[in-house]
N, C-alpha and C positions, 0 to 999 in steps of 0.2 A: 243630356246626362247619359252614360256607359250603364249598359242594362247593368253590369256588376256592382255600380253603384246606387241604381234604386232597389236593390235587392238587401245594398248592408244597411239602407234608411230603414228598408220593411221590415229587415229580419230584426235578430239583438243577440249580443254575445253572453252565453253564459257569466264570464268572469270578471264583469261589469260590479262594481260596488261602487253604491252611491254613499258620500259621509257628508253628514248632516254639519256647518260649521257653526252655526247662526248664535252658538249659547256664545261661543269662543270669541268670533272674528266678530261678530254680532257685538260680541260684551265691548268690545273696542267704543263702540257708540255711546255706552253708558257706564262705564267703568263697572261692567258686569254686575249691577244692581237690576237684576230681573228679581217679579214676584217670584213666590215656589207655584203660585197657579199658572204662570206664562212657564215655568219650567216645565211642568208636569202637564202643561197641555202639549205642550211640544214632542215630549218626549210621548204618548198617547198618539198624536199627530203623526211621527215618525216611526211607529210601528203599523199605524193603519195605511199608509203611503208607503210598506214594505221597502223605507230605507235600510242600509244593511250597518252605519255606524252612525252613531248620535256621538259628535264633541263635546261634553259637558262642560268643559272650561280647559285654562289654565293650570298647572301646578307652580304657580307663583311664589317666589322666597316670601317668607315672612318677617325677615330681618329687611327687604328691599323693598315691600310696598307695604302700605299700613291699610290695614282694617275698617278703618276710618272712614280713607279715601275711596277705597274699593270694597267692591260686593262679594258674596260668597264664589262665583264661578269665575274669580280671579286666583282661586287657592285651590277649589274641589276637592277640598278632604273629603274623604270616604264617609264619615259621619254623616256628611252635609247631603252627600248624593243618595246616600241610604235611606235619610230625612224624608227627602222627595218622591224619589223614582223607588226606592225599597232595592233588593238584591238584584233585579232584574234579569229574573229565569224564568228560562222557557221561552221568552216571547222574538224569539228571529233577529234581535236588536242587538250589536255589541254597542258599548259604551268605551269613548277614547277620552286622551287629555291630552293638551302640547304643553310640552316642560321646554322652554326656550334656554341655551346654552347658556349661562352665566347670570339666568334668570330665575332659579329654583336650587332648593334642597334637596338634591333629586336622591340622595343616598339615604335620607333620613323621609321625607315626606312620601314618596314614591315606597308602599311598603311591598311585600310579597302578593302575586295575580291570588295567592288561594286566602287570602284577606281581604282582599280587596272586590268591590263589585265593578273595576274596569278592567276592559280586556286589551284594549292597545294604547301604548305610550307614542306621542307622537314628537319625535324630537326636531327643535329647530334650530338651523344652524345656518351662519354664514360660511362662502367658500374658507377664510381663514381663520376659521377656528373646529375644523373638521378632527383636529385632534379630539380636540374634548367632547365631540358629539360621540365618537366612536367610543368612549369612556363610557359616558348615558344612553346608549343602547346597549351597549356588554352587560350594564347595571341592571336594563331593562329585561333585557332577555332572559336571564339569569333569576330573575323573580318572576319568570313564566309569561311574561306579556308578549302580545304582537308588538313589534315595534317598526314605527315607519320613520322616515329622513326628511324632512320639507328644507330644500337648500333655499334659500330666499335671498333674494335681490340678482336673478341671476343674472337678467340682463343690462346689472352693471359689472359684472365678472369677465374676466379672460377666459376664452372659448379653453385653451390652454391648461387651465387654474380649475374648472369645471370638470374637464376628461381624468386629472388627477383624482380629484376630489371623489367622482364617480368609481372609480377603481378601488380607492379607498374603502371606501361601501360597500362596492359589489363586495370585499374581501371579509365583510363585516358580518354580524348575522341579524343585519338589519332586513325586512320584507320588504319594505314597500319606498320605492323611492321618489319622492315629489316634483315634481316641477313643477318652482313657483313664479309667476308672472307677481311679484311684490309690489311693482310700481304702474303698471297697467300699459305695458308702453309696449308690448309684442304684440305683432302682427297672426296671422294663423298661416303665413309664409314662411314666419320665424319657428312658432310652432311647431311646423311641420320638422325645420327642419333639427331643431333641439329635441323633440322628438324622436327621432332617428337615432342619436346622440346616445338616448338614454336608454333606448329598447335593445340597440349593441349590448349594451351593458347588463340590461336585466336580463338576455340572452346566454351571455358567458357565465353571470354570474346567479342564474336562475332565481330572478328578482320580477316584481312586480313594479311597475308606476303608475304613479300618482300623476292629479295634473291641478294646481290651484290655482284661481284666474283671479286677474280684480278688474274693475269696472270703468277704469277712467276713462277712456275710450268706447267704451259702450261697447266691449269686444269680447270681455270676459264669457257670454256662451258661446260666441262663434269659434273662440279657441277653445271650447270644451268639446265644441263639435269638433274642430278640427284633432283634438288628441286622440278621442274615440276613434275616428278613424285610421288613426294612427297605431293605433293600438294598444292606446292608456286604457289600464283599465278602474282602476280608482278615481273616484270625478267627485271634486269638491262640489259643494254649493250649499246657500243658503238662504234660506224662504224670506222671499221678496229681496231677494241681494240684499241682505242686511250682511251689513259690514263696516269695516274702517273704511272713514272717505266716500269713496264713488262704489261701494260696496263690492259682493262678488258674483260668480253667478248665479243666476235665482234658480232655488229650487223648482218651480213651478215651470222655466223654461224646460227645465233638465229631464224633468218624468216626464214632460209632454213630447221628448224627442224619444226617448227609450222606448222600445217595444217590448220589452219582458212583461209580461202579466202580471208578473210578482208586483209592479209599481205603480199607483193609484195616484189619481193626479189630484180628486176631489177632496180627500185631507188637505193637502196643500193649500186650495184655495181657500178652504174653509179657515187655516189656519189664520194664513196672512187676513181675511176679512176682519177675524175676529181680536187678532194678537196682534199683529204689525202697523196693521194702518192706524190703530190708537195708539199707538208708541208715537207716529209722526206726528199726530195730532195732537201729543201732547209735548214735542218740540225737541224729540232727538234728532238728530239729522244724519244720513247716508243715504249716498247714489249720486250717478251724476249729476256733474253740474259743471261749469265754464272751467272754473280753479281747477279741477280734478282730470280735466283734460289738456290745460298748459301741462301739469307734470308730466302728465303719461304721453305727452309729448317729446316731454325734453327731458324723459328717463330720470326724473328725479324722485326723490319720496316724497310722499305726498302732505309732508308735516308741514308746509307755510300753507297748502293749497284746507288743510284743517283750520291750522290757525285763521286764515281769512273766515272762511266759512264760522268759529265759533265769534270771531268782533262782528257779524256782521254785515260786513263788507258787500259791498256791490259795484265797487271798481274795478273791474275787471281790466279794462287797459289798464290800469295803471299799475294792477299787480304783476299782469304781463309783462310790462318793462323791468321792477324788480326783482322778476327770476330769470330774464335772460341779461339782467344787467351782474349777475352777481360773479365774481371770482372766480 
């Protein structure tokens, strides 16, 4: 190894922020039916691990999922967050939410940042519907919030379709702009060079990025390592990779790569001892597994490689013929 390069392992970059996903990308696993005690140990957990944003959830329509079905950190009204965590001042912790494109009330549920006890909206969009995302950030800005961009499913997008899209944004007064690995199927090759892609752009357009990973491949930290050195400085993750599917990357890898002081690793573990691993124990299911890496093989989302996984299933050849058999 290039003495330059065990010097950027040793050292650590200021402008490095770690966000917490596990209530959000986590809530995927249980239809965001956590205690307020697993919240609020989290959210304790994530201030003593000197993470710099906690996801509280969703801001999910309420005419589009029902209450029923789903938990409170599928909606995160402010009430609810206030319930739990209280205003949350003072303590070095922002608090975000993702409002997904065609998936929220975002004019009406999303109120004003000086009502509100969340500091960033995190808006999510596909390449073709960038219009309306640039809508839900002008929304979000305009009511004082940080607001970030996560483009998801990129690497089933035209490289093309992407550079547009990126420009769109840079032109936007969005901060932070994501790169998301959706289906778990990028290399830290690809990375690298999507990467480059996107730092042009937070260059010109004096922007920040993001870098979200998921897990199917068992790849999700090593592209979080590889965007770091890239020069990402926003780094998803979530304690003990809870997540949808083959989860993301785990927190617990990610502060034991970071050298900043600010970052404690022993929260972390203490967390997942206490919070995570009884969740599995008690039959929710996330992280690899066979199914989760046919997809992130064959760039697809990972909804049949779920579906197996909730029947039970243990066929694994046999599922592999019916997703390289399919149309």
């Amino acid at each position: 190894m290039l003495e330059k390069d065990v010097s950027t392992l040793m050292g650590y970059r200021k402008g490095i922020r770690v966000v917490d996903a596990t209530l959000r990308d986590g809530g995927l696993c249980n239809n965001h039916r956590f205690t307020d005690e697993f919240v609020k140990a989290l959210y304790l957990t994530n201030i003593k691990a000197g993470v710099d944003y906690m996801e509280v959830g969703y801001k999910g329509s309420k005419e589009l999922f029902s209450r029923d079905k789903y938990g409170t950190w599928k909606f995160s009204d402010d009430e609810d967050i206030r319930a739990v965590i209280g205003d949350n001042e003072g303590t070095g912790l922002k608090l975000a939410v993702m409002a997904d494109v065609g998936r929220c009330d975002y004019k009406e549920d999303i109120h004003p940042k000086a009502e509100s006890p969340v500091d960033m909206i995190r808006v999510a969009t596909y390449v073709n519907t960038i219009p309306a995302a640039l809508d839900m950030i002008k929304d979000a800005k305009d009511k004082g919030y940080e607001v970030s961009c996560n483009i998801m499913a990129i690497s089933a997008a035209q490289e093309v379709d992407i550079k547009v899209a990126l420009d769109m944004l840079g032109e936007s007064p969005v901060d932070v702009i994501y790169i998301v690995d959706s289906f778990g199927s990028l290399y830290p090759e690809q990375i690298a060079r999507i990467a480059d892609i996107y730092l042009n752009v937070a260059e010109k357009y004096d922007k920040k990025i993001g870098m979200h990973a998921h897990n199917n491949q068992q790849l999700a930290f090593a592209n979080t390592i590889e965007a770091v050195g890239d020069g990402v400085d926003f780094l998803d993750a979530t304690y003990d990779g809870m997540g949808r599917g083959a989860g993301n990357c785990s927190m617990e890898n990610l502060l034991g790569l970071l050298r900043n002081p600010k970052y404690n690793l022993y929260p972390a573990i203490k967390f997942v001892e206490e919070y995570t691993r009884p969740l599995k124990k008690e039959g929710v299911h996330w992280g690899y597994d066979l199914q989760y890496l046919m997809t992130g093989i064959l760039n697809q989302h990972p909804r049949t490689a779920i579906a197996f996984t909730k029947e039970g299933r243990t066929d694994y050849t046999d599922y592999y013929t019916e997703i390289t058999s399919q149309d």
